[in-house]
N, C-alpha and C positions, 0 to 999 in steps of 0.2 A: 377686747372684742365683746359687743356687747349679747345676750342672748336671744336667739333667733325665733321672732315671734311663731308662733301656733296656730293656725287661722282654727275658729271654732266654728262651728254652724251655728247658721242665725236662730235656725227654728230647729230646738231638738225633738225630737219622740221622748217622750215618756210615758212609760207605761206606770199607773200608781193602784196596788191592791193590797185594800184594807177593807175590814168588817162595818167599819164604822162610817157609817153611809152620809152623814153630820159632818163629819172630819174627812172623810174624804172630799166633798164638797168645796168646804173651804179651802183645804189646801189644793185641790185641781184649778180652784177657780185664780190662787194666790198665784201660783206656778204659768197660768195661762196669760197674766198680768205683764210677766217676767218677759215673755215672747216665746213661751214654747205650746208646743202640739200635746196637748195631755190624753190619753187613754185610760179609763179605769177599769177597773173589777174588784166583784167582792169576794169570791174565793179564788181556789188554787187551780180548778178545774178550766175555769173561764178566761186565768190567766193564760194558760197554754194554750190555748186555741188561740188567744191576741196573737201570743211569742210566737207561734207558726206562722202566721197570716202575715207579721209584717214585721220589720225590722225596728230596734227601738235601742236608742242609746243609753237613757238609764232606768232601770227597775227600782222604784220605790214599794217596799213592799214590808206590810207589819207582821211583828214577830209571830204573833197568832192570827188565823184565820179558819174560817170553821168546817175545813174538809181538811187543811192539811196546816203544817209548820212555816212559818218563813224559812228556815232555813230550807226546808226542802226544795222550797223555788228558789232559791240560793245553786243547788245543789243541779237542780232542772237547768237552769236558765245559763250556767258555767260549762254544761254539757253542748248546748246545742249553741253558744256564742260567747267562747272566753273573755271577749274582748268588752263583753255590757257592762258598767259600774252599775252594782248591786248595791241600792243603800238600806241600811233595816232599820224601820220605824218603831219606838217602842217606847214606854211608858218606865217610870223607875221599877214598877214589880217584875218585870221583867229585864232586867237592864243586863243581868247575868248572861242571859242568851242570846241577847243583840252580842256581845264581847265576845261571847263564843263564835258568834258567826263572824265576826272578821276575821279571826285566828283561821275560819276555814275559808276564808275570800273574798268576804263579800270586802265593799269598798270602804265604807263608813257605816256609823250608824246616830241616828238625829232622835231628840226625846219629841214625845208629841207638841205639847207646849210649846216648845222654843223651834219647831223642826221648821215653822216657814221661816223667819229670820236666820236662820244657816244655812238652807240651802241653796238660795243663791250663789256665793260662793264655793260651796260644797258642788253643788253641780259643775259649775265653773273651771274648779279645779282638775273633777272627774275626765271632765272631756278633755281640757289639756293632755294628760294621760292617756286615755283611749284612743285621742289622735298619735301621740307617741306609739305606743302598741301598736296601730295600724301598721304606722309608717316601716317600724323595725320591722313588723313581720312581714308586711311587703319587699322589704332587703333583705333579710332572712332566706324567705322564698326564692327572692332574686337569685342570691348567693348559692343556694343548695340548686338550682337551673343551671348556673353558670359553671359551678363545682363537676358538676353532670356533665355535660357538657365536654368541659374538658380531660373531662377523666376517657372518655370515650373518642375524642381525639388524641390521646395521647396513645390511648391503646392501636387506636388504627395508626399512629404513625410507629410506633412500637411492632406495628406487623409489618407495616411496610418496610420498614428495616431491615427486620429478619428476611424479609421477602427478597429486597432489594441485595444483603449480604450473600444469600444461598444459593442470587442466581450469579451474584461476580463468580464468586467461589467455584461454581458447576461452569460457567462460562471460560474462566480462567487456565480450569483443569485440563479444558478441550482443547484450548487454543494452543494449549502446550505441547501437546503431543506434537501437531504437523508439525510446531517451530522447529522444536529441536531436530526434527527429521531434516529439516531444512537447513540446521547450521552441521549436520553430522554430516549432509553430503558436499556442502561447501567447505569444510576442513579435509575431509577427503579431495577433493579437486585441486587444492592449495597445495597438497603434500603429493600431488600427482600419482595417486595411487591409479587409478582409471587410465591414464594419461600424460604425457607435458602439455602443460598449454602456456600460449607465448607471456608476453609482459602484460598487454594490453587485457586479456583476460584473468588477468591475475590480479589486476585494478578492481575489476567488476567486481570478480569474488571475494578482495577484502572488504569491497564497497556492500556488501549480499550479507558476509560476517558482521562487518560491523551491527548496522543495520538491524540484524538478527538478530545480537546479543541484548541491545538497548529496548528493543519489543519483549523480548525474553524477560530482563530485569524489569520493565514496565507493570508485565502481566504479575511478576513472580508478585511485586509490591500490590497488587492489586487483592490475589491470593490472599498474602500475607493478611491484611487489613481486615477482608471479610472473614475470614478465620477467627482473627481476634475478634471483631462484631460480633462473629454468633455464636461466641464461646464454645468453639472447637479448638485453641491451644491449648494445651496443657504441658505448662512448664518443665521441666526436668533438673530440677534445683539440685545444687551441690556445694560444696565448698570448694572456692576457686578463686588464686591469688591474682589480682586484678594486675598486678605487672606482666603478668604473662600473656595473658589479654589487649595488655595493651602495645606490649611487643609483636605479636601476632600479628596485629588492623594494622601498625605503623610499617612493618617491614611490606606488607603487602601495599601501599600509598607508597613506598618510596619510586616508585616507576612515576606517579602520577606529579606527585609535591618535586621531583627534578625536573620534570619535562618545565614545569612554570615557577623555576627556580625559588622556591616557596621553602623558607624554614619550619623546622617542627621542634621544637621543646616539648619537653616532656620532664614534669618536676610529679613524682607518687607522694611526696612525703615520705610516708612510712612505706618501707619498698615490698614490703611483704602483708600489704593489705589483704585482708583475706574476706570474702563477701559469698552471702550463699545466694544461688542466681544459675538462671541456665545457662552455659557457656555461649551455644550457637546464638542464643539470640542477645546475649547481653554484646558480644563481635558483631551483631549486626545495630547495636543502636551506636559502637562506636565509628563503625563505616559508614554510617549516614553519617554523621555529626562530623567527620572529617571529610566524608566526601564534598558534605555543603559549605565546610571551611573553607576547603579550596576552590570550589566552585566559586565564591563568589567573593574575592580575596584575588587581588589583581597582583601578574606575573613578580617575582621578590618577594610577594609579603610574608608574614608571620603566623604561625600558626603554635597556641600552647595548651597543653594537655595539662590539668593541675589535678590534686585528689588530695583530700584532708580530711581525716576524724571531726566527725562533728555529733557529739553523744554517742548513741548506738548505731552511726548511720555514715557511711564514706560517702563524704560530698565528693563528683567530678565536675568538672568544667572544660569544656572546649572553646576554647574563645580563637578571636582575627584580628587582625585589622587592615579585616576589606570595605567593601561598601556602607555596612550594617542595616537595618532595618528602619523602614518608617514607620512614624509613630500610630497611624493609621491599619498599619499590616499586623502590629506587634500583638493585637487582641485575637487576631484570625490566624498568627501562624501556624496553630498546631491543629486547623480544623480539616476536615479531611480533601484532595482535592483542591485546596488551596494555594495561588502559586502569587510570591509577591512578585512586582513586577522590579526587573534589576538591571542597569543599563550595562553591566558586564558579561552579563547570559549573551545581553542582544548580540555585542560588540564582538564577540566571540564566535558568535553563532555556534554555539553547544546546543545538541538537540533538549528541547524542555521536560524534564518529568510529570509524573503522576499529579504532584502535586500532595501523596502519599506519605513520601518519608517521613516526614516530625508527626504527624498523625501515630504513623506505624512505632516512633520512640516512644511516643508519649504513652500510648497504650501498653507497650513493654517495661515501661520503666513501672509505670501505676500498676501492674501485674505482679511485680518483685517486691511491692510494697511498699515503692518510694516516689518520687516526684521529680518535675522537671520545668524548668522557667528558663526566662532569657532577659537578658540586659542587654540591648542596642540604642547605642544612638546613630542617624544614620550619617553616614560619611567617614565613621570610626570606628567601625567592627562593630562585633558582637560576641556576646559570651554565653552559651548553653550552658546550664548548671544542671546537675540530677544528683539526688540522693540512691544508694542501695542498702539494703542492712547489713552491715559486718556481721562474721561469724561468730562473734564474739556476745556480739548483741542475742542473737537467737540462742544461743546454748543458755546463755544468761537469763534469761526466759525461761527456756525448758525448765 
């Protein structure tokens, strides 16, 4: 690829101030030849009234002049527009001080004698450059607007978050009271404490319970999530041998895994795994991850619980072989609200979730210090994987 031309202006400014009124002359007139705009002055004073008044691409300007230094319009002219090429005129008794001055900036520096034959190209190359600088600092600029920018969209979406988390949470809170007020009197009604009431009423009110408990888990998941958003959980870590955990989530699914004739394996490895982790919620990312096994794992199929040392870290796995995931969903499953579409829900007609769940793992699992992915392909199950850190690992640390 070849390099990308520079357009230069046709007609540059220059501004050119030397003592030498003979020499200036000739080389304003040399320069003017060339196709640019020339400006002169004979000292330093006269110079800065030009550099105020009007814009000037390069400064030719000799080492000595008789109010002030070239360097000092060096020094002037860097102040009030970084981007000028400064060139310093000078003769060999002074050669020492032109050297000095590009060390402090300036751009070049030309002898008298030879300075009209060099700087044609010398300006030439100038501008090339100063076109560069422009450019960059124009994207520079750019960059630091856009940086801006989004730092202050991130912040307001960062409030709205919290915003949007603290009112599920307060909303959730509220909604919970009447519920359960609602399923406390429909369990009373059931167990005919009030009353007998015939068959046909006894429909309704499992129809009232059901109902009630599915809103109830709904809201609780909804809870759950903005808690973790606005970091109000706080874990209650312990050491706790994951067999017993996971005998616990599976004896409670055995109601669920027979009604749809559904097997469960369960292989720990090492049966006395031991992982530190809050118990209540580390049983709740296994009940989601077997409730969605079965959920969506058609009547007979298989369901297997696996768990292995992997470094300082117990990998689990919940894997099917139901439906499994399309390739499409597999990037969104764990975002929050998100529900893939699954023709065994439809088929079924199981009422739909939050959308919640693997949101709510994910964030529990990343909590404990460890991670969580999935392997589907669709028509052939799927496998959830999470790491947690063994007890062994943390002491080991300590």
């Amino acid at each position: 690829m070849g390099k990308k031309e520079v357009n230069i202006p046709r007609q540059t400014n220059i501004l050119l101030i030397d003592e030498d009124v003979a020499w200036r002359k000739t080389l304003s007139v040399g320069l003017q030849d060339m196709g640019h705009r020339v400006t002169t002055a004979t000292t330093g004073q006269e110079a800065v009234a030009l550099f105020k008044q009007q814009p000037f691409n390069i400064v030719l300007v000799g080492i000595k002049l008789p109010d002030v230094s070239g360097r000092e319009i060096l020094e002037m002219t860097k102040e009030l527009n970084p981007e000028v090429a400064v060139v310093m005129i000078t003769d060999h008794a002074n050669l020492k001080a032109a050297v000095n001055a590009v060390d402090e900036g300036a751009y070049a520096y030309v002898l008298k004698p030879e300075a009209l034959y060099e700087l044609k190209t010398l300006i030439n190359n100038a501008l090339r450059e100063q076109e560069l600088l422009i450019r960059n600092r124009k994207l520079v600029d750019s960059l630091q607007r856009s940086n801006s920018s989004l730092e202050e969209a991130n912040q307001a979406l960062e409030q709205a978050s919290h915003a949007k988390s603290d009112f599920l949470a307060k909303m959730s809170h509220e909604l919970r009271t009447p519920l359960n007020v609602i399923i406390g009197f429909a369990e009373l009604m059931v167990d005919q404490v009030p009353g007998e009431v015939n068959e046909e009423q006894r429909q309704c009110l499992d129809d009232i319970l059901t109902s009630g408990r599915h809103l109830l888990g709904l809201i609780n998941e909804v809870l759950d999530i903005s808690k973790v958003e606005a970091g109000k959980v706080e874990l209650k870590l312990k050491d706790i041998v994951l067999s017993e955990v996971v005998e616990s989530v599976t004896s409670a699914m055995t109601a669920v895994l027979s009604q749809r004739r559904q097997s469960l394996d369960v292989k720990l490895g090492e049966e006395f795994f031991s992982v530190q982790a809050d118990e209540a919620r580390l049983r709740q990312v296994f009940f989601n991850l077997l409730s969605n096994a079965s959920k969506f794992t058609p009547d007979g199929g298989e369901i297997k619980i696996e768990a292995r040392r992997k470094g300082n870290f117990c990998q689990v796995s919940v894997s099917d072989n139901g439906i499994g995931i399309k390739v499409e969903d597999l990037r969104q499953i764990f975002e929050p609200f998100y529900q893939a579409d699954n023709s065994i829900d439809r088929e079924d007609g199981e009422r739909r979730g939050t959308g919640l769940g693997l949101s709510l793992v994910k964030e529990i699992v990343e909590m404990h210090g460890g991670r969580i992915w999935v392997e589907s392909e669709y028509g052939k199950g799927s496998n959830f994987i999470f790491t947690l850190p063994l007890v062994v690992a943390n002491k080991t640390l300590s």
